[in-house]
N, C-alpha and C positions, 0 to 999 in steps of 0.2 A: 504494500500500500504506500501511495507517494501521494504525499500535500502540494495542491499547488495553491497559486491566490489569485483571484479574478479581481479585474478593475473596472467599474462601469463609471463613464463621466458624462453627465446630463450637457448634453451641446444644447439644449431649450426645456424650456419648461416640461414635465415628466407626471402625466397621471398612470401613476402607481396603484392601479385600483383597487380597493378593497372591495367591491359590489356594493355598497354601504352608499348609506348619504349621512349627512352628519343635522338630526332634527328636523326644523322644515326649511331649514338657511340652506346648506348645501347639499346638491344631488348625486353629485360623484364624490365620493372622498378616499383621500390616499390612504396607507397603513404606518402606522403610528405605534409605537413600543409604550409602555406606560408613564415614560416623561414626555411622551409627545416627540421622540427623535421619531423622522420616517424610517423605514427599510425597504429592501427587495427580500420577499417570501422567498424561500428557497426551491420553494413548486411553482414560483411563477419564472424564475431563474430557468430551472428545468426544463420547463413545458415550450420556451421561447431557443433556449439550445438548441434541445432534440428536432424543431422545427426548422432550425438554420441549419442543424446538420444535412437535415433529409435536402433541403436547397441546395447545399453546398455539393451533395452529391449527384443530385438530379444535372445539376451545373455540370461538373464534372465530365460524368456521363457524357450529355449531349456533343460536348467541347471533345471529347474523347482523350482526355488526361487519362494518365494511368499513373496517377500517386494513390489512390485508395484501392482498395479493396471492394469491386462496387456489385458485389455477389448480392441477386435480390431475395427479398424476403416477402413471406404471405402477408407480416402482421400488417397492420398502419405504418409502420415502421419504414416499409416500402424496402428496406435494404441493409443484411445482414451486420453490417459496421453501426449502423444506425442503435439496433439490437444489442447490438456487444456491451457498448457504452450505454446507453439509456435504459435497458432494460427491455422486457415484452410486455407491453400494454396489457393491463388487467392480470397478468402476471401476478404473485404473493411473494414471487422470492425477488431479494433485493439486486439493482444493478448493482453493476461494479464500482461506477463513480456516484458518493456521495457528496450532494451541493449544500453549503450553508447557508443561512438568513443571511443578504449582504447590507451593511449597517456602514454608515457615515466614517468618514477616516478619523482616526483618535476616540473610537466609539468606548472605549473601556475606558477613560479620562476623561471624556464629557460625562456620561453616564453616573460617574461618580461622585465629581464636583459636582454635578446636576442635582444627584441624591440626597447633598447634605447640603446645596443651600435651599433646596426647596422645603426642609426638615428645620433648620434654621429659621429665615426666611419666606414663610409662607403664605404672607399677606405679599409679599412682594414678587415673587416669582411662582408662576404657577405654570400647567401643562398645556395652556392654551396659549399662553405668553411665549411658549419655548416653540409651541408648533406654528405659531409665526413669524416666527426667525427664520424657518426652511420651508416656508411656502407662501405663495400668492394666490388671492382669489382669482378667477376669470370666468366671466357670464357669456354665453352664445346664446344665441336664436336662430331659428330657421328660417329662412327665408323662400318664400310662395314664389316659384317660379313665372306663375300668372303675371301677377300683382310686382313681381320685383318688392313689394313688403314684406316685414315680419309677419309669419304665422302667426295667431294669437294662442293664449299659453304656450309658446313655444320657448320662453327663454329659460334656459336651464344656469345653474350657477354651480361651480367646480372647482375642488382646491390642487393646486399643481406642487410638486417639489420644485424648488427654482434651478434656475440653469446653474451649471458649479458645479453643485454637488457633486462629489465624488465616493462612492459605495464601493465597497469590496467585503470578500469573504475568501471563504477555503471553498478547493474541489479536491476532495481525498477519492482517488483512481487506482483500483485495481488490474493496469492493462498493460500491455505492452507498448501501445505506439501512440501517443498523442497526438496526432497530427488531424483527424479529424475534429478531435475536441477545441483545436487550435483554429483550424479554419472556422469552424461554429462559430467560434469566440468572434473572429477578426470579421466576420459576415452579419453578426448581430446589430445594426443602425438604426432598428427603431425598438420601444420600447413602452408596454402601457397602452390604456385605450389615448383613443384621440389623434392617431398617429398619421389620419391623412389632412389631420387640421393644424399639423405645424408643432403637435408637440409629440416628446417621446424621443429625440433623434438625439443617441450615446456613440459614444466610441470605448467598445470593452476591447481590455488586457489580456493577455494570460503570463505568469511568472512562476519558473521554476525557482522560488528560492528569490533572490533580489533580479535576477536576469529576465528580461521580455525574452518569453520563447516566437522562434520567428524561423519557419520555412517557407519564405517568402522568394527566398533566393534560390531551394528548389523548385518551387511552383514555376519562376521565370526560366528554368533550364529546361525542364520537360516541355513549358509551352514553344519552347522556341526549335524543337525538335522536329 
C-alpha cells in the first residue's frame, strides 16, 4: 500500500454540493465540517475520478495510444483498468485505492485554533462567521427564451466555495502502475454542480511524496510515434 496526496485548486467559484439547501435562504448548499470549514467528500472525489478515468481511456482508445491497458469490461466500468483501480460497481469488497475527505490546506491548524477560540470566544466567533470567510453567495434565474425575461419563481440562491481555495487529501493504492490514476487526476477541470455556468473549473495534482508525478513526457513520445 502507497500514500499519495491529491491537490485540487478552485480556478472559480466551486458548488460542492451537498443536495441540501440551507433553510429557506439558500437552495444549493456546499458541505461544511462542524466549524463551518468546507471539504470534498471522498465519494464525490471518487465518483468524479473513476469518471475521468473511463474519458481518459475512451480518449485513448479512439487516438489509439497504447500507454494503458485498454482491455474492456461488462460493468459501467466500461474497461478492465477502470475496474482495477475503482473497484466493480455495486460490488461489497473494497477497491484497491482508498480516497480521503479533501479538506483546506493547514486543515489540522485551523481546525484547532478554530476549536479553542470559538470555546473561548463564543459571542465573537461562530460557525456561520467562519463559513463566510470561504464562500460567496450567488443568485440565478432562468431566463424565458420567449420573452428574453426572467421566468417567475425562477431565481434560485446558492452558496459557492470561492476561487483559491486549495483542498487536498491522501489516495492510499494498492497497485502496481499509477498512470491511469494520474491521467484521471491531470483530466479532472470541472468540479461540482453548476459547471456549465462558469463554476466548478480546478486544476488537480497528484504527489508521490513532495514530487508532482508527471508522465506527460511519455504521453508526448508515444503520441509522436
Amino acid at each position: 500500500m502507497k500514500i499519495y496526496k491529491l491537490t485540487i485548486e478552485l480556478k472559480s467559484p466551486c458548488l460542492i454540493g451537498s443536495g441540501e439547501g440551507f433553510g429557506a435562504i439558500i437552495d444549493s448548499d456546499i458541505v461544511f465540517d462542524e466549524y463551518g470549514i468546507p471539504y470534498i467528500p471522498s465519494k464525490r472525489i471518487k465518483g468524479c475520478l473513476r469518471d475521468s478515468a473511463i474519458e481518459i481511456c475512451e480518449m485513448f482508445e479512439s487516438a489509439g495510444i497504447n500507454v494503458l491497458d485498454l482491455q474492456k469490461d461488462k460493468t459501467e466500468n466500461k474497461y478492465s483498468i477502470v475496474t482495477s483501480i475503482f473497484g466493480k460497481p455495486g460490488n461489497d469488497k473494497s477497491a484497491p485505492v482508498y480516497f480521503s475527505n479533501l479538506t483546506i490546506q493547514g486543515y489540522d491548524d485551523i481546525k484547532k485554533w478554530l476549536a479553542y477560540l470559538m470555546n473561548q470566544y463564543s459571542g465573537l466567533i461562530s460557525r456561520e462567521g467562519i463559513i463566510e470567510q470561504y464562500t460567496e453567495i450567488r443568485q440565478q434565474t432562468a431566463i424565458d427564451e420567449t420573452t428574453g425575461t426572467a421566468e417567475e419563481h425562477s431565481l434560485r440562491t446558492i452558496r459557492v466555495a470561492k476561487k483559491g481555495l486549495v483542498f487536498e487529501g491522501s489516495i492510499d493504492a494498492d497497485i502496481d502502475d499509477v498512470k491511469l490514476l494520474y491521467f484521471a487526476v491531470k483530466n479532472l477541470r470541472r468540479l461540482g454542480t453548476k459547471r456549465n455556468r462558469g463554476f466548478g473549473e480546478v486544476e488537480c495534482k497528484l504527489y508521490d511524496g513532495s514530487n508532482e508525478i508527471n508522465f506527460i513526457n511519455e504521453l508526448e513520445v508515444l503520441c509522436k510515434q
